[in-house]
Biopython code that builds the backbone (N, CA, C, O; Angstrom):
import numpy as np
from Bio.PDB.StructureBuilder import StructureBuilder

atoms = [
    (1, "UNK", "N", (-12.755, 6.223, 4.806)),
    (1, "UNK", "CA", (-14.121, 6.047, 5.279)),
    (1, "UNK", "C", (-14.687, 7.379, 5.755)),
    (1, "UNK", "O", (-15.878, 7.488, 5.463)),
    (2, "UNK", "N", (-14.149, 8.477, 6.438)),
    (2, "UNK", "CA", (-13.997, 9.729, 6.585)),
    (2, "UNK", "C", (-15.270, 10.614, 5.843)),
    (2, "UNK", "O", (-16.356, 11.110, 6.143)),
    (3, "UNK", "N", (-14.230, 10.433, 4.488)),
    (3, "UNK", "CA", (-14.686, 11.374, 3.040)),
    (3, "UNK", "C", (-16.136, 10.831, 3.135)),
    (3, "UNK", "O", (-17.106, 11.586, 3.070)),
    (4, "UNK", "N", (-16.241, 9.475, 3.294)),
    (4, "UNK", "CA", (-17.747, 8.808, 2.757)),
    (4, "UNK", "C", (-18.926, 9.169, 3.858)),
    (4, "UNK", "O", (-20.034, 9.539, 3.468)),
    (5, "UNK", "N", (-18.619, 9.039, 5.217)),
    (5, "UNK", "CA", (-19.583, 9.252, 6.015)),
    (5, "UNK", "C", (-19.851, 11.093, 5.961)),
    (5, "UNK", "O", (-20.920, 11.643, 6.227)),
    (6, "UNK", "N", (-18.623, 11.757, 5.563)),
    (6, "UNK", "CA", (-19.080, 13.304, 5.614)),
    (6, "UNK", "C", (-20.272, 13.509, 4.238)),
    (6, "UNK", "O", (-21.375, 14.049, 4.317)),
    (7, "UNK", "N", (-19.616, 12.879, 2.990)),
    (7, "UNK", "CA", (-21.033, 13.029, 2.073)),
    (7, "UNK", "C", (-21.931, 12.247, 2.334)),
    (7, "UNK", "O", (-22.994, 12.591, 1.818)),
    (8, "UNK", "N", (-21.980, 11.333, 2.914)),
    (8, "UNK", "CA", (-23.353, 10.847, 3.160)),
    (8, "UNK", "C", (-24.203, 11.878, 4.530)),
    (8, "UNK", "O", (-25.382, 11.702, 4.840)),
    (9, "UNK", "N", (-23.729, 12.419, 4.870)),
    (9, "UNK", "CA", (-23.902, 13.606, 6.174)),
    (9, "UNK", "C", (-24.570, 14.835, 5.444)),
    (9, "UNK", "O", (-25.595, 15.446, 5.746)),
    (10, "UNK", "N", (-23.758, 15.006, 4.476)),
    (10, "UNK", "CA", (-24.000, 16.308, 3.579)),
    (10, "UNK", "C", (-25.517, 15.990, 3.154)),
    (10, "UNK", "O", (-26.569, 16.430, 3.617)),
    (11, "UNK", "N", (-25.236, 14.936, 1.958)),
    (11, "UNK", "CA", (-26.498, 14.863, 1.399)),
    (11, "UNK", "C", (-27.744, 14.563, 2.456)),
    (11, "UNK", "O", (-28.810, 15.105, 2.164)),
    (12, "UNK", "N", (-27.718, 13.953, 3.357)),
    (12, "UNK", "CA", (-28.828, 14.240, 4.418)),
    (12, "UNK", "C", (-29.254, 15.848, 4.697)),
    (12, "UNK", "O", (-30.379, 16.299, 4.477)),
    (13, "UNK", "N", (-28.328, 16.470, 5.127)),
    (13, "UNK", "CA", (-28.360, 17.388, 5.433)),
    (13, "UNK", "C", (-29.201, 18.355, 4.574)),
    (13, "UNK", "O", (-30.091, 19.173, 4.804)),
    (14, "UNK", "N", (-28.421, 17.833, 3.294)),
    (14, "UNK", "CA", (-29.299, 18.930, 2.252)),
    (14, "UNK", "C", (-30.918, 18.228, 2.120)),
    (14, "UNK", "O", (-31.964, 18.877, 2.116)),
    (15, "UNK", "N", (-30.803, 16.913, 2.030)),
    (15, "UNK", "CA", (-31.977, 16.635, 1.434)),
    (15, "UNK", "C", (-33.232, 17.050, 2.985)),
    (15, "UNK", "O", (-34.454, 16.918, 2.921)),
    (16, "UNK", "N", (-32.579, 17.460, 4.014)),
    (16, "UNK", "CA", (-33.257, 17.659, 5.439)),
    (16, "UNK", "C", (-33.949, 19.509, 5.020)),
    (16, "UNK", "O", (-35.023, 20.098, 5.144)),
    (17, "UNK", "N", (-32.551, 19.826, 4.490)),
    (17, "UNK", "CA", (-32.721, 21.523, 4.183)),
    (17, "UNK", "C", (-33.767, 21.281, 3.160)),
    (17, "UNK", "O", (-34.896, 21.462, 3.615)),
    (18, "UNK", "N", (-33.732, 20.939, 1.962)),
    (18, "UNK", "CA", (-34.701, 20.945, 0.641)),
    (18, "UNK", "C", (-35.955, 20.891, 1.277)),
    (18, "UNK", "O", (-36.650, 21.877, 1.031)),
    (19, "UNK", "N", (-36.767, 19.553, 2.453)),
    (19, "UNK", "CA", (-38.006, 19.410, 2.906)),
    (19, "UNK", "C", (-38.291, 20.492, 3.592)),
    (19, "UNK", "O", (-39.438, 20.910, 3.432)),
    (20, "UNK", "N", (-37.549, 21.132, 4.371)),
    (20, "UNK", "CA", (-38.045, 22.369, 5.263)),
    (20, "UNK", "C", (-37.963, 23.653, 4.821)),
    (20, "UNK", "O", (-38.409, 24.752, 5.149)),
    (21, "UNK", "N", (-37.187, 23.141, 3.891)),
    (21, "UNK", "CA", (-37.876, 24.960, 2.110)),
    (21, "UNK", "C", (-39.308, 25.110, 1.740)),
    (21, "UNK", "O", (-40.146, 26.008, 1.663)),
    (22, "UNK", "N", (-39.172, 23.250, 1.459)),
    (22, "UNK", "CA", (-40.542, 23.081, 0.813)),
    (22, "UNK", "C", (-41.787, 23.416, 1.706)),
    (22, "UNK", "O", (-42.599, 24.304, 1.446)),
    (23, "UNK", "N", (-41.828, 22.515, 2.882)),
    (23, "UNK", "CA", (-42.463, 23.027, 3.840)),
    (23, "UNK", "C", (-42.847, 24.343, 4.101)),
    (23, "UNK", "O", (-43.992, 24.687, 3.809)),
    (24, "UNK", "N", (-42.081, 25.117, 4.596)),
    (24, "UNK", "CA", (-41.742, 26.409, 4.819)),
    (24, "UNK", "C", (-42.959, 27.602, 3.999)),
    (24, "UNK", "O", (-43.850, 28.386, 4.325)),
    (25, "UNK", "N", (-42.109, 26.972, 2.482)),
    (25, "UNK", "CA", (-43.166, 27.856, 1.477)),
    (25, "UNK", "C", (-44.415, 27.473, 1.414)),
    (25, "UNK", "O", (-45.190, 28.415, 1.254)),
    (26, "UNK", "N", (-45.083, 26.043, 1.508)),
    (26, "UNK", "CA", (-46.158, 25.944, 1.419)),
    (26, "UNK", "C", (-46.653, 26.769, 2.282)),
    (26, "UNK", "O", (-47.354, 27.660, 1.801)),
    (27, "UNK", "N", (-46.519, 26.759, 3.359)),
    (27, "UNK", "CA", (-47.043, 27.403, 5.271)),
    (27, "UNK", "C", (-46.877, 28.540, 4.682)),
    (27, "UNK", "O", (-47.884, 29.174, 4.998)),
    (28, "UNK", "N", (-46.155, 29.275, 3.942)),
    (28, "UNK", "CA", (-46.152, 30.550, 3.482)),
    (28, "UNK", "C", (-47.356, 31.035, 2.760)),
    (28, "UNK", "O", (-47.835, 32.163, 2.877)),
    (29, "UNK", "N", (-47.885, 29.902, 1.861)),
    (29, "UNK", "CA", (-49.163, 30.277, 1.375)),
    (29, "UNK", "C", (-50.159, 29.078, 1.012)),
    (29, "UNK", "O", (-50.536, 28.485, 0.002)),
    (30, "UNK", "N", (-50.387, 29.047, 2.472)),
    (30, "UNK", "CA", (-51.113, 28.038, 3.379)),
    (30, "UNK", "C", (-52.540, 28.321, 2.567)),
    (30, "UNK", "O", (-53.206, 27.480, 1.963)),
    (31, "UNK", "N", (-52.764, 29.447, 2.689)),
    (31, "UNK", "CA", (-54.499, 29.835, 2.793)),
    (31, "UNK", "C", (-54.685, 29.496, 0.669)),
    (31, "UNK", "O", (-55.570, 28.764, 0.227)),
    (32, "UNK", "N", (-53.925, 30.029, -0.003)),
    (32, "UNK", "CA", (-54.090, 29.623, -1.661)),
    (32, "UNK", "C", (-53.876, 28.266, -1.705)),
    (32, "UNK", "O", (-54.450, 27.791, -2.685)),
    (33, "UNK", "N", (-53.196, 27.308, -0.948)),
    (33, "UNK", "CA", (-53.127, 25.931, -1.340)),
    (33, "UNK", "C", (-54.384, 25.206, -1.045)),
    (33, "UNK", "O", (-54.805, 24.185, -1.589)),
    (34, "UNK", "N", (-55.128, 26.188, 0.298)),
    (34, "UNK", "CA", (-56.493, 25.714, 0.747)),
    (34, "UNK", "C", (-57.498, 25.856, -0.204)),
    (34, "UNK", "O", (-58.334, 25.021, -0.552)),
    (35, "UNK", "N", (-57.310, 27.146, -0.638)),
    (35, "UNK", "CA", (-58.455, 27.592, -1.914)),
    (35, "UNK", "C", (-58.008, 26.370, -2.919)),
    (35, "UNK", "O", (-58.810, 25.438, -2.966)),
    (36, "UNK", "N", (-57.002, 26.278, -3.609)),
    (36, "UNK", "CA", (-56.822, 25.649, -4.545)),
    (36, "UNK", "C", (-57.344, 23.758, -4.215)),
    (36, "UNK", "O", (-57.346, 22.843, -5.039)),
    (37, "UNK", "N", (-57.610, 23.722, -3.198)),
    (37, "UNK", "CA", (-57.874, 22.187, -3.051)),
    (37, "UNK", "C", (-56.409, 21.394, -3.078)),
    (37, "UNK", "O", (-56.581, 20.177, -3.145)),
    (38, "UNK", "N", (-55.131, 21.757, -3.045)),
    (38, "UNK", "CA", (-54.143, 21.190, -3.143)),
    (38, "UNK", "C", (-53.885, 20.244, -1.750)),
    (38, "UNK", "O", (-53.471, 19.104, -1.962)),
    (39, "UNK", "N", (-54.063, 20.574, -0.620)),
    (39, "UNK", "CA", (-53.615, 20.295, 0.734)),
    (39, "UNK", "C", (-53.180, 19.158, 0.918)),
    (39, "UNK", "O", (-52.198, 18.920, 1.622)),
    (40, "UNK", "N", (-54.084, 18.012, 0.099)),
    (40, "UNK", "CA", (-53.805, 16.625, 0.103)),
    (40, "UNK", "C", (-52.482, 16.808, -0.470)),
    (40, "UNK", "O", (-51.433, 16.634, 0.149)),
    (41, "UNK", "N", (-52.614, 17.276, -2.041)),
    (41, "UNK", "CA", (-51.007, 16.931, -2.879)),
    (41, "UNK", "C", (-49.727, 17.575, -2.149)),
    (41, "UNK", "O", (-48.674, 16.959, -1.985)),
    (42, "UNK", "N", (-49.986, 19.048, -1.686)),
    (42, "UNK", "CA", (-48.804, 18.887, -0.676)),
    (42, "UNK", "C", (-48.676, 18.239, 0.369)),
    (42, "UNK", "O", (-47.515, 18.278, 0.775)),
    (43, "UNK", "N", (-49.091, 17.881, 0.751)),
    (43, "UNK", "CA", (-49.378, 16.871, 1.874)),
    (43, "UNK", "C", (-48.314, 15.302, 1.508)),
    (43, "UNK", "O", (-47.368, 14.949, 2.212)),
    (44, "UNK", "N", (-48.709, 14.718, 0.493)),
    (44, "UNK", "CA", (-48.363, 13.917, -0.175)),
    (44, "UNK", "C", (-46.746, 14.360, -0.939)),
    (44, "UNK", "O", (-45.857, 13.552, -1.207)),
    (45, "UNK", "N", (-46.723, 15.221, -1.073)),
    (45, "UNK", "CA", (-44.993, 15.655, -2.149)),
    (45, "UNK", "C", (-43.909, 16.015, -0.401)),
    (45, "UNK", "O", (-42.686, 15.888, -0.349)),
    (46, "UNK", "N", (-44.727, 16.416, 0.700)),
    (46, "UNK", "CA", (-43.920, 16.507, 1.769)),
    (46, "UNK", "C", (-42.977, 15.617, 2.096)),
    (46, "UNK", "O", (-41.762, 15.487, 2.248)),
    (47, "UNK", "N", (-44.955, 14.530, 2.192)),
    (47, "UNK", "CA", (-44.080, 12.997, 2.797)),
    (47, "UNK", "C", (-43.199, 12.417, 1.730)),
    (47, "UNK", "O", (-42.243, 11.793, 2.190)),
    (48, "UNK", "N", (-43.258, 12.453, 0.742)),
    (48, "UNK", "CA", (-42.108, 12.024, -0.488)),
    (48, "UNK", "C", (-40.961, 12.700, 0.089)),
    (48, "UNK", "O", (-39.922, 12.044, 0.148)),
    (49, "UNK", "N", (-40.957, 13.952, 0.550)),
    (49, "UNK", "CA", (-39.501, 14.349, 1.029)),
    (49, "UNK", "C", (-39.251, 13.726, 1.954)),
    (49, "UNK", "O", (-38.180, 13.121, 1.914)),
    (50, "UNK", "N", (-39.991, 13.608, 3.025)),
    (50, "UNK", "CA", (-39.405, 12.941, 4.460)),
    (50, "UNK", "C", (-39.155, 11.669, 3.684)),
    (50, "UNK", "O", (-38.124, 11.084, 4.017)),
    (51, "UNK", "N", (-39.782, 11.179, 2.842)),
    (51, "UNK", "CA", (-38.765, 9.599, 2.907)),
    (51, "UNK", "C", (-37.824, 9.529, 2.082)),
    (51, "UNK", "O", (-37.042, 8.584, 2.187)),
    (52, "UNK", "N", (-37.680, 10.314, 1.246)),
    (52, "UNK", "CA", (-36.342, 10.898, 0.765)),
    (52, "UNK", "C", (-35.279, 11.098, 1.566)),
    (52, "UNK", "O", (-34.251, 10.438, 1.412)),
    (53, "UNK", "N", (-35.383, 11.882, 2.361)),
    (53, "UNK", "CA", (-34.350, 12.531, 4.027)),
    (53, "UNK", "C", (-34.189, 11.156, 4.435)),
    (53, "UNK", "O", (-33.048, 10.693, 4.412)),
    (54, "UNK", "N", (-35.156, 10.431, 4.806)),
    (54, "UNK", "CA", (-35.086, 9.122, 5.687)),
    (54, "UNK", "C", (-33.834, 8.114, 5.127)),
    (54, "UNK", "O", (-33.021, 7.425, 5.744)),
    (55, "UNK", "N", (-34.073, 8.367, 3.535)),
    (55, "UNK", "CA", (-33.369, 7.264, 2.989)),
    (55, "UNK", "C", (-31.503, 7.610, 3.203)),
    (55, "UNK", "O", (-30.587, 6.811, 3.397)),
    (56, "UNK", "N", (-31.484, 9.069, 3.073)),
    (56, "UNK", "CA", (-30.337, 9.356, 3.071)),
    (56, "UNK", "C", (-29.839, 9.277, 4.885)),
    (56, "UNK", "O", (-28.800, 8.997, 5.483)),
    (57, "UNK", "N", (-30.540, 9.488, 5.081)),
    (57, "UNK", "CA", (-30.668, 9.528, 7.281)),
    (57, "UNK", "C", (-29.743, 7.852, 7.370)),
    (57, "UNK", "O", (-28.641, 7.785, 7.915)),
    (58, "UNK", "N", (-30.317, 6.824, 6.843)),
    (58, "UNK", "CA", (-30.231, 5.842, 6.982)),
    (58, "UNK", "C", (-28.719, 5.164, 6.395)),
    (58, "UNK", "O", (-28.009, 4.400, 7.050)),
    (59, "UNK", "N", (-28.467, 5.598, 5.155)),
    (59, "UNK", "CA", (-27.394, 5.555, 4.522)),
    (59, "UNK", "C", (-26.245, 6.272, 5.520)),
    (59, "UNK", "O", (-25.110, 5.838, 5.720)),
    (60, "UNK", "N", (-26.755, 7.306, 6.006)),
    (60, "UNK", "CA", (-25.216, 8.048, 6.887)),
    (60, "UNK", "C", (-25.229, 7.652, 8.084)),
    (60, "UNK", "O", (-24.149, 7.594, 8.672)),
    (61, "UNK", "N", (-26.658, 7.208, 8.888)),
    (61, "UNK", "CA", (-26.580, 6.311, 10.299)),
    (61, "UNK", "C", (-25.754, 4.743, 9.794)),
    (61, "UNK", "O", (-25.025, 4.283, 10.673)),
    (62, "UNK", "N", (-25.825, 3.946, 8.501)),
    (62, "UNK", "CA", (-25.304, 2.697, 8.725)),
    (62, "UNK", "C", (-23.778, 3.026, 8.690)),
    (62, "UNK", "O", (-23.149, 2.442, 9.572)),
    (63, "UNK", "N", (-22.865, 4.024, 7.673)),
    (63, "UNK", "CA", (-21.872, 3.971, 8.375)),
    (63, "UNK", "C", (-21.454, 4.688, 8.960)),
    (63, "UNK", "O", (-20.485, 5.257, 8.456)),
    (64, "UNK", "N", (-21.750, 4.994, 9.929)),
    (64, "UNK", "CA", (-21.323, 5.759, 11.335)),
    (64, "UNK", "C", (-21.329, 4.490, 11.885)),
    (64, "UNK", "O", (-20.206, 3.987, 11.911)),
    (65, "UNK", "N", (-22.747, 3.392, 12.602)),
    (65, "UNK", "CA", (-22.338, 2.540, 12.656)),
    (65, "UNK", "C", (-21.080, 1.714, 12.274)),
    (65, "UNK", "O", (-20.269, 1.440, 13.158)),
    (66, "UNK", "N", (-20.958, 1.465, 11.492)),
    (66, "UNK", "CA", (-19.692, 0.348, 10.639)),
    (66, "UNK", "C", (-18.690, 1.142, 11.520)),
    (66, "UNK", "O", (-18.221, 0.457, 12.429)),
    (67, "UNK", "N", (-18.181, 2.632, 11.455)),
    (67, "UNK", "CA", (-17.177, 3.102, 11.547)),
    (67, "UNK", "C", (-17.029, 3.287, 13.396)),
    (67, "UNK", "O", (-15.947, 3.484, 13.949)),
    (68, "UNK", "N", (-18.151, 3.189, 14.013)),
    (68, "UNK", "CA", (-18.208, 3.083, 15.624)),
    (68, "UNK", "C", (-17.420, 1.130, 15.809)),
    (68, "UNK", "O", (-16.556, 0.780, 16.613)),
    (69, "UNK", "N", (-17.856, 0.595, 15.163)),
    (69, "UNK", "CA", (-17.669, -0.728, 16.047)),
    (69, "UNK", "C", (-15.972, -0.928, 14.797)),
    (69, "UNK", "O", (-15.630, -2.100, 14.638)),
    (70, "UNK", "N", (-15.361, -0.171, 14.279)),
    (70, "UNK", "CA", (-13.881, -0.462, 14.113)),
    (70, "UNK", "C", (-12.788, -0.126, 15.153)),
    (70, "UNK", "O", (-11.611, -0.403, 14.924)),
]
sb = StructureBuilder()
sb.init_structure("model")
sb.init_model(0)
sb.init_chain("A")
sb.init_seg("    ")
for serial, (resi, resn, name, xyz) in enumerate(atoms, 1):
    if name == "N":
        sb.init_residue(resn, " ", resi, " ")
    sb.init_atom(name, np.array(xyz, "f"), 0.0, 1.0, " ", f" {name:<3s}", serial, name[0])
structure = sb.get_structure()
């Protein structure tokens, strides 16, 4: 059970790292995404990451759970 809660840890982790790349670079060139009228669509591909992260968040919180109440 070990092995399973560490990759489910991992892949959070990464999919936590991937949104705050993405993030990151947009804020990097904040002012061309403004010109370009994009703000909404990144806006929108962010939150696709956060619920991406969420999903994996959720998958590695249920077994931690399982593995707390053994």
């Amino acid at each position: 059970m070990g092995n399973a809660v560490s990759a489910r840890q991992e892949s959070w982790l990464r999919a936590t790292e991937k949104r705050i790349n993405f993030t990151t670079s947009i804020l990097g060139s904040i002012r061309n995404v403004k010109v370009l009228g994009l703000t909404e669509v990144m806006s929108s591909m962010i939150e696709g990451l956060r619920t991406e992260e969420l999903e994996f968040s959720k998958k590695f919180r249920q077994l931690q759970s399982i593995r707390a109440h053994q």
